[in-house]
C-alpha positions in Angstrom: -12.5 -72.3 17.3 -15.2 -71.1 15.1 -17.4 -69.7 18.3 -14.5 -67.6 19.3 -14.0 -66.4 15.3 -17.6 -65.3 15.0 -17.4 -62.4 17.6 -14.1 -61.2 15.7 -16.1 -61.4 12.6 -18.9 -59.4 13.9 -16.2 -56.7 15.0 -15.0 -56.6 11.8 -18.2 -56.0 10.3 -19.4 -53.7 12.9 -16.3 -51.6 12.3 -15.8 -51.7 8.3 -19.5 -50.8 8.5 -18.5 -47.4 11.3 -15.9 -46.4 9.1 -18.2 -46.5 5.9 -20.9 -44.4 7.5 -18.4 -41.9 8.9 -16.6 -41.6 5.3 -20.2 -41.3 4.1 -21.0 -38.3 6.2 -18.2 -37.0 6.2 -18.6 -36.5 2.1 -21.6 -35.0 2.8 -20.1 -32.3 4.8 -17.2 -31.7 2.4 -19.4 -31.3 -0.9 -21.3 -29.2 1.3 -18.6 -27.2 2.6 -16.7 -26.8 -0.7 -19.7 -25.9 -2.0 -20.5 -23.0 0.0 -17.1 -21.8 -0.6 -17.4 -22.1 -4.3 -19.9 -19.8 -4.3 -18.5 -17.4 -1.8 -15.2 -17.0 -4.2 -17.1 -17.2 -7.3 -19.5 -14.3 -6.6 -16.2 -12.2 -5.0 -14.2 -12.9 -8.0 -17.2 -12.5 -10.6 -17.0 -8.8 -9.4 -13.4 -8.2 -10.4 -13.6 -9.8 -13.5 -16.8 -7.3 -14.6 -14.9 -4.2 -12.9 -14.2 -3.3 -16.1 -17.8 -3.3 -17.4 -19.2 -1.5 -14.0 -16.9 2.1 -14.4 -19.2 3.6 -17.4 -22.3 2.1 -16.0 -21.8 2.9 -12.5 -19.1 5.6 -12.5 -19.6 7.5 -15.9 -16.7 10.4 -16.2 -14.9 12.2 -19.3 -12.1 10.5 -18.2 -12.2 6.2 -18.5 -9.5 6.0 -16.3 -11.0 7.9 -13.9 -14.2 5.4 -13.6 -12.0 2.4 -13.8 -10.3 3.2 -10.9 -12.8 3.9 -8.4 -14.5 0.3 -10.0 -11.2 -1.2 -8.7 -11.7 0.7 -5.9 -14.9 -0.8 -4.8 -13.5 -4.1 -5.3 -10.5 -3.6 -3.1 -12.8 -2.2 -0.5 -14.4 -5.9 0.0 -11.1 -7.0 0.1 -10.7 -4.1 3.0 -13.7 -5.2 5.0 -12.7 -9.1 4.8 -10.9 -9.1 8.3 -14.0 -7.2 9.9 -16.1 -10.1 8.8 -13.5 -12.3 10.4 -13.5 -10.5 13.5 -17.3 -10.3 13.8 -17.9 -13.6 12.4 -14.7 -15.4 14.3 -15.8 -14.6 17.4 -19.6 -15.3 17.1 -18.6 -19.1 15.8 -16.5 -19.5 19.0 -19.7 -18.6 21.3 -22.7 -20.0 19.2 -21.0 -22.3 17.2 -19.8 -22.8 13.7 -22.6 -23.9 11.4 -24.9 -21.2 12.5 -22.1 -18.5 10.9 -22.3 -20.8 7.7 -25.6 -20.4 7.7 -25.8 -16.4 7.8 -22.3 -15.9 5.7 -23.6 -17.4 3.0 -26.9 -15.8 3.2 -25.4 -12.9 3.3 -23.0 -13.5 0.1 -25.7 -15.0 -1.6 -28.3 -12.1 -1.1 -25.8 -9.4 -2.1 -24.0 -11.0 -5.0 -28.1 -11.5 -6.3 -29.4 -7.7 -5.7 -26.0 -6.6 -7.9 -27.5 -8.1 -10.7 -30.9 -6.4 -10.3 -29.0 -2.9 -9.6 -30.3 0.1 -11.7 -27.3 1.7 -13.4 -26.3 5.6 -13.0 -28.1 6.5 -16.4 -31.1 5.5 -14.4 -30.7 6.8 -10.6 -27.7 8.7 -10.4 -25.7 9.0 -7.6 -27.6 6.1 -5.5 -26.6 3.9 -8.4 -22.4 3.5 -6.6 -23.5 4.2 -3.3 -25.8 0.5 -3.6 -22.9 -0.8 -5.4 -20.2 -0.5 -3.0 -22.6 -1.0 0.0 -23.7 -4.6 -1.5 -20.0 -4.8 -2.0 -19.2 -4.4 1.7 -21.5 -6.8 2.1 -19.9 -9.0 0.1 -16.6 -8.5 1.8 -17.9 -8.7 5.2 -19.8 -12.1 4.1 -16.2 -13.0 2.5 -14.1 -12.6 5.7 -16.3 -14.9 7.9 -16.9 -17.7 5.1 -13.1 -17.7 4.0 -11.2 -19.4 7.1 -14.1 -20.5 9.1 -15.5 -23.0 6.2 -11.7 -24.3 7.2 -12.3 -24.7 10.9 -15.4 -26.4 9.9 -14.1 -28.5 7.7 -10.8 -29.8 9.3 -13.0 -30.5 12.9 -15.2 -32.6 11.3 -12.1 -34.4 9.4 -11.4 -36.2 12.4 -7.2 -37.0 12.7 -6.2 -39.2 10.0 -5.1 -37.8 7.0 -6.2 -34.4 7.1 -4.2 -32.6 4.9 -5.4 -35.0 2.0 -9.4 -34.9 3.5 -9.5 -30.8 3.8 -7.0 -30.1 0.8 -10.3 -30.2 -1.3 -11.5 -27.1 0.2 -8.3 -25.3 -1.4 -9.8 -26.2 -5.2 -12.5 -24.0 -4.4 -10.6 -20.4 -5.3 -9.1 -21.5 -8.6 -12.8 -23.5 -9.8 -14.5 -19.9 -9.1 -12.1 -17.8 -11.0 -12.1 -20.7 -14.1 -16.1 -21.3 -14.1 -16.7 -17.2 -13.0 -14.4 -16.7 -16.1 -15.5 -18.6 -18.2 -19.1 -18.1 -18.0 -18.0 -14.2 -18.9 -16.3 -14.9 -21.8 -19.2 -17.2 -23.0 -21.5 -14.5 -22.5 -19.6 -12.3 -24.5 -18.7 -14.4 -27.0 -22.7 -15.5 -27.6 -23.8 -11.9 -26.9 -23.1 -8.5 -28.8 -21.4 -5.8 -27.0 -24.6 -4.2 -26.7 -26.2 -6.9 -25.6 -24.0 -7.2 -23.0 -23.6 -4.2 -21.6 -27.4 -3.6 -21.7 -28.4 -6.8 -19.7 -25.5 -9.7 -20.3 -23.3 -8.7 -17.6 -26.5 -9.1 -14.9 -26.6 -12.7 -15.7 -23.5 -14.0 -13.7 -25.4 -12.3 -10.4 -28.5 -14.1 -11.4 -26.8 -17.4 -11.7 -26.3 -16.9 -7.9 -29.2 -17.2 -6.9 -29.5 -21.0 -8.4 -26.7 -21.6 -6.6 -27.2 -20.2 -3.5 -30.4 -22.2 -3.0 -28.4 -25.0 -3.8 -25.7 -24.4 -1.5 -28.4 -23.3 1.3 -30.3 -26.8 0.6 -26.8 -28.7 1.5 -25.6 -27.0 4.3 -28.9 -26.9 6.8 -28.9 -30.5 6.7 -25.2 -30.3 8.6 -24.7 -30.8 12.1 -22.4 -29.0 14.4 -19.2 -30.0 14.8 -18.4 -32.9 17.3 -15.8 -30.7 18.8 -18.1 -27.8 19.5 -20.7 -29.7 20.6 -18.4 -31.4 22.9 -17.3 -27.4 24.3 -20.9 -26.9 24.9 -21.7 -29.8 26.7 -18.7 -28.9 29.1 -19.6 -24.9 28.9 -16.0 -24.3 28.1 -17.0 -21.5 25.0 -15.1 -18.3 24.6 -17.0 -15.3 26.0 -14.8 -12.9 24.4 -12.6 -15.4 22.0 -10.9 -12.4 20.2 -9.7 -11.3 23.2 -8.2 -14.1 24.7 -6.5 -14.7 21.6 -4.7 -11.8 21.8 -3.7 -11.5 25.1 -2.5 -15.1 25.1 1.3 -14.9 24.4 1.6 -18.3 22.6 -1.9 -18.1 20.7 -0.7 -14.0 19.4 2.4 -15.8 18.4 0.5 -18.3 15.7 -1.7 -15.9 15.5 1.3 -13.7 13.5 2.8 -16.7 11.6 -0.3 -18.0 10.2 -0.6 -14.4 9.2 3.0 -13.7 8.0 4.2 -17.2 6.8 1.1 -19.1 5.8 -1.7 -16.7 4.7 0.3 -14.0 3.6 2.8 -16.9 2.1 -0.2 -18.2 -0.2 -2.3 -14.8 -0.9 1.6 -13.9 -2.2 1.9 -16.8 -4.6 -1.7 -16.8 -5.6 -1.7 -13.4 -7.1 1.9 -14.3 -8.6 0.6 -17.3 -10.2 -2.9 -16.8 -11.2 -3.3 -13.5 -11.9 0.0 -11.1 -12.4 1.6 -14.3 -15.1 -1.7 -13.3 -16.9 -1.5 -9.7 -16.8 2.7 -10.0 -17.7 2.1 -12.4 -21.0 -0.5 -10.0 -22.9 1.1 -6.9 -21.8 5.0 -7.2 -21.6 5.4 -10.5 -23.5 2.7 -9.6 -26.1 1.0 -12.8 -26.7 -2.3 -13.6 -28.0 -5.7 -12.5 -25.6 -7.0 -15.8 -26.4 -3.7 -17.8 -25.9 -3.2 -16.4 -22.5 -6.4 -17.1 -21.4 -5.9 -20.7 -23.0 -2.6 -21.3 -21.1 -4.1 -19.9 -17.8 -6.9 -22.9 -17.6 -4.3 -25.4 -18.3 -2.2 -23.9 -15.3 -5.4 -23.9 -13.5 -6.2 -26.9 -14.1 -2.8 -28.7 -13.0 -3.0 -26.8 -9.5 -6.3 -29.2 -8.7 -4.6 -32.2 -8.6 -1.2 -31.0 -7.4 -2.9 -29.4 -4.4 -4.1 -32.2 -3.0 -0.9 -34.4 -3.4 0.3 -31.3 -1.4 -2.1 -31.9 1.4 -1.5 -35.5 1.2 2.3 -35.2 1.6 2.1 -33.1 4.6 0.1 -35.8 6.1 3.0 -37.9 5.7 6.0 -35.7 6.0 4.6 -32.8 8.4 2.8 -29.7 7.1 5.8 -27.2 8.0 8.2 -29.3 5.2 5.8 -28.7 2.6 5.0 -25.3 3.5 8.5 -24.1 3.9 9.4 -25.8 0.4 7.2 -23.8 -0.9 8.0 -20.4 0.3 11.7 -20.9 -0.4 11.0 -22.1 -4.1 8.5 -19.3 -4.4 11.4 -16.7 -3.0 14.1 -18.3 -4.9 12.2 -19.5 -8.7 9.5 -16.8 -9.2 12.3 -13.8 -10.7 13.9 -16.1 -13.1 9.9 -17.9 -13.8 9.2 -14.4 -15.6 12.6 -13.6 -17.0 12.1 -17.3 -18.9 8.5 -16.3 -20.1 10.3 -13.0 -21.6 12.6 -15.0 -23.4 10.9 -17.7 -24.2 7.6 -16.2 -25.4 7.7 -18.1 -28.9 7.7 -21.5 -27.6 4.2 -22.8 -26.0 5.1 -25.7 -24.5 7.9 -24.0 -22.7 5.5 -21.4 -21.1 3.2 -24.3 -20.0 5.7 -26.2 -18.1 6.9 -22.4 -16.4 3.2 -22.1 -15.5 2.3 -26.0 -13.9 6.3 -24.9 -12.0 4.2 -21.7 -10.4 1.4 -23.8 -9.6 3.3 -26.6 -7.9 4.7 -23.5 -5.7 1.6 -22.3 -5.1 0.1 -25.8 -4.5 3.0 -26.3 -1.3 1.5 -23.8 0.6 -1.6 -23.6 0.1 -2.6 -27.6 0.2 -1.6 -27.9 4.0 -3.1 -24.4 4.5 -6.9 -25.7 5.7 -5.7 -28.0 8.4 -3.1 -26.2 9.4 -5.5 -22.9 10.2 -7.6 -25.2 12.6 -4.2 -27.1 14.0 -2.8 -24.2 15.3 -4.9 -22.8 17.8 -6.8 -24.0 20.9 -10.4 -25.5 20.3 -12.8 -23.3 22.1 -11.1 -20.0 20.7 -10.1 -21.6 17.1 -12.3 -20.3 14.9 -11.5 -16.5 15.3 -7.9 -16.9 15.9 -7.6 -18.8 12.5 -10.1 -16.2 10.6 -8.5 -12.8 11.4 -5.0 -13.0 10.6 -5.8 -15.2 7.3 -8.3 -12.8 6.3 -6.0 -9.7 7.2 -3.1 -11.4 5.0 -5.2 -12.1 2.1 -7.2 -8.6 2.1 -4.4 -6.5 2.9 -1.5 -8.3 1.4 -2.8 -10.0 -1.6 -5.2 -7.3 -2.0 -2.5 -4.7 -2.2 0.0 -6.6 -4.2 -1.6 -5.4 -7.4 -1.3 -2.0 -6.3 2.2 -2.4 -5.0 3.6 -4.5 -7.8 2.4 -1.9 -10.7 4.0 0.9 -8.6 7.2 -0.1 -8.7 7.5 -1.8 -12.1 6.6 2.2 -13.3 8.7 3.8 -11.0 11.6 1.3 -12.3 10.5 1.7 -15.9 10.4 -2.3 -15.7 7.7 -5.5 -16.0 9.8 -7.2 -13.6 11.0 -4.9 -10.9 7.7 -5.3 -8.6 8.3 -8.7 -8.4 10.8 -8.2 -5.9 8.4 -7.3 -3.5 6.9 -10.9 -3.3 10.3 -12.4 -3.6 11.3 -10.2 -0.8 8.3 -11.5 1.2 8.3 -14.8 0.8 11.7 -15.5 1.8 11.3 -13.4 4.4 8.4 -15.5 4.9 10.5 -18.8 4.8 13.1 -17.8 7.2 10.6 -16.8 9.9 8.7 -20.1 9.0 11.4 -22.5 9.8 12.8 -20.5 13.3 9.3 -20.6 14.6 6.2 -22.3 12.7 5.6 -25.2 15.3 4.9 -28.8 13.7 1.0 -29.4 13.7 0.1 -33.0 12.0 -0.4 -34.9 14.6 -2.2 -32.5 16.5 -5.1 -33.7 18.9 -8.3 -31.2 17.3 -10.5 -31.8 20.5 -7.7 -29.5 22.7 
């Protein structure tokens, strides 16, 4: 009895001590992964947040408004160039592989976001002064599109198939951390600093922090390997030659390609700007509450989507992504009107406008938690990464990047703070409806095909 037990207790072993080492290195590759992305959103985010210090310095006019505008401007057009990237980008990780295009996208990021913060302003070499700006900016976008999506095809092959909604929901965190720590660092600096101060020098020190992390996030990332499902494409020579291509003139492959777009992408770029940027904007100007208050409330709503987006990914690891992704559009269609009328009314009481904010996040958490390994479960393995990267970039540059735009049009032409909002609501279900006729169930998808 006990020589046939000592083999099974050397299996045991053997395989407790596998699964240890592959939940090891598999942490390695998510810290370094997150990472990455961490940086990539918090230098394209750091941008926005300073748009308003960069119009006198960089696009001095008689008229404020005039230089604000084409600041916002050069911030939209990164959001423009993002499906370039994922075009260019895409495609090369389909033929040469996928850590060799996180290699050069955060290079890239990390070189431009740096030389911002050593820019001369317009005072000092006129016209040359925007023209670097927006061209480091492009950069930045083109950087952006390849990092944003493919970091999720990265991520989710190396995940293996057990629970990867939890494993790759992590990678979601990363957008909310770099709007929190990007504004928080701002609003340390100019709290510490005097106006001056700031303008004079403070407002270069965000772009220098870069460089510490970029160093730190290049350190992590050569030490990772290919991923075992790439590898296994080159060892077989079954790579894409021209991946965008055959994505689009495959029938079923254009078909995910639009609902990952339409329904999932578009779906969370939607919410996002609902949630963690327009609630902001609508409680200091049309409710009227305190600067400071606002921005207090706004961590604390941050902070509760970190935890709910990973129950999110862990659900649809139990219950199916498409369950959790469709509750989310529907609730976002159906809740987000009478979310804003409530923080109208209700503008007195604190508590109240907390638990309406943690509601949006929750939304926002449904789709967005499944959304990493559902980009990689949709498509075929040796044309995945650049059928996954243009439509999500094209939803989130385009659509979330014009939402802004879209929403303040029609709240003036309607003489209301609320009227725009039916343009997401309008979107979402439509969003919804298309989701649950056609988004196929991908959980128990098999990665290596």
């Amino acid at each position: 009895m006990n020589r046939q037990q000592t083999p099974n207790r050397k299996l045991t072993a053997t395989s407790a001590s596998d699964i240890k080492a592959a939940s090891h290195s598999y942490r390695k590759v998510a810290i370094a992964a997150c990472f990455g992305t961490f940086l990539e959103w918090y230098d394209f985010l750091t941008f926005a947040t300073l748009a308003v210090v960069f119009a006198p310095l960089f696009f001095p006019s008689s008229d404020p408004s005039t230089g604000l505008l084409a600041s916002l401007a050069t911030f939209g057009v990164g959001m423009v160039v993002r499906p370039i990237g994922a075009a260019i980008f895409g495609s090369i990780g389909d033929r040469i592989g996928r850590r060799p295009v996180f290699m050069i996208t955060i290079t890239l990021m990390g070189i431009a976001t740096v030389c911002v913060g050593f820019l001369p302003t317009y005072a000092q070499v006129g016209i040359w002064a925007p023209i670097l700006l927006v061209s480091f900016r492009l950069l930045q976008g083109l950087s952006a599109g390849g990092e944003i999506g493919g970091s999720a095809v990265y991520l989710t092959e190396h995940a293996g198939n057990a629970n990867r909604g939890f494993k790759t929901s992590f990678l979601q965190l990363m957008g909310p951390l770099g709007i929190l720590v990007s504004t928080l660092q701002i609003a340390l600096l100019q709290g510490y600093l005097t106006q001056e101060e700031f303008l004079s020098w403070g407002w270069r020190v965000p772009f220098w922090v870069s460089l510490i992390l970029l160093l730190l996030a290049f350190k992590a990332r050569i030490a990772l390997e290919e991923t075992p499902i790439f590898v296994e494409l080159s060892k077989t020579s079954t790579q894409a030659k021209n991946p965008l291509r055959e994505n689009l003139k495959d029938p079923e492959t254009r078909k995910r390609m639009f609902l990952l777009f339409f329904c999932i992408s578009a779906g969370g770029a939607v919410l996002f700007f609902c949630v963690q940027v327009y609630t902001s904007i609508f409680l200091k100007t049309s409710v009227k509450l305190v600067p400071q208050l606002v921005d207090q409330l706004s961590v604390y709503a941050t902070l509760a989507l970190l935890p709910l987006t990973i129950f999110a990914g862990w659900l649809s690891d139990k219950v199916g992504r498409k369950p959790v992704v469709v509750s989310g559009l529907i609730l976002g269609a159906t809740l987000i009107l009478p979310a804003f009328y409530c923080l109208q009314a209700n503008s007195d009481s604190t508590i109240l406008v907390t638990l309406v904010l943690v509601g949006l996040s929750t939304i926002l958490a449904l789709v967005v938690g499944p959304q990493t390994a559902l980009l990689a479960e949709l498509f075929p393995a040796k044309t995945r990464n650049s059928a996954a990267t243009l439509p999500h970039n094209l939803a989130a540059g385009w659509i979330g990047g014009l939402l802004p735009l879209i929403v303040t049009w029609l709240n003036q032409e309607w003489a209301s703070d609320t009227a725009g909002l039916w343009y997401p609501t309008i979107f979402l279900a439509s969003g919804a409806v298309v989701a649950m006729l056609y988004l196929p169930e991908t959980h128990k998808t098999n990665l290596n095909h």
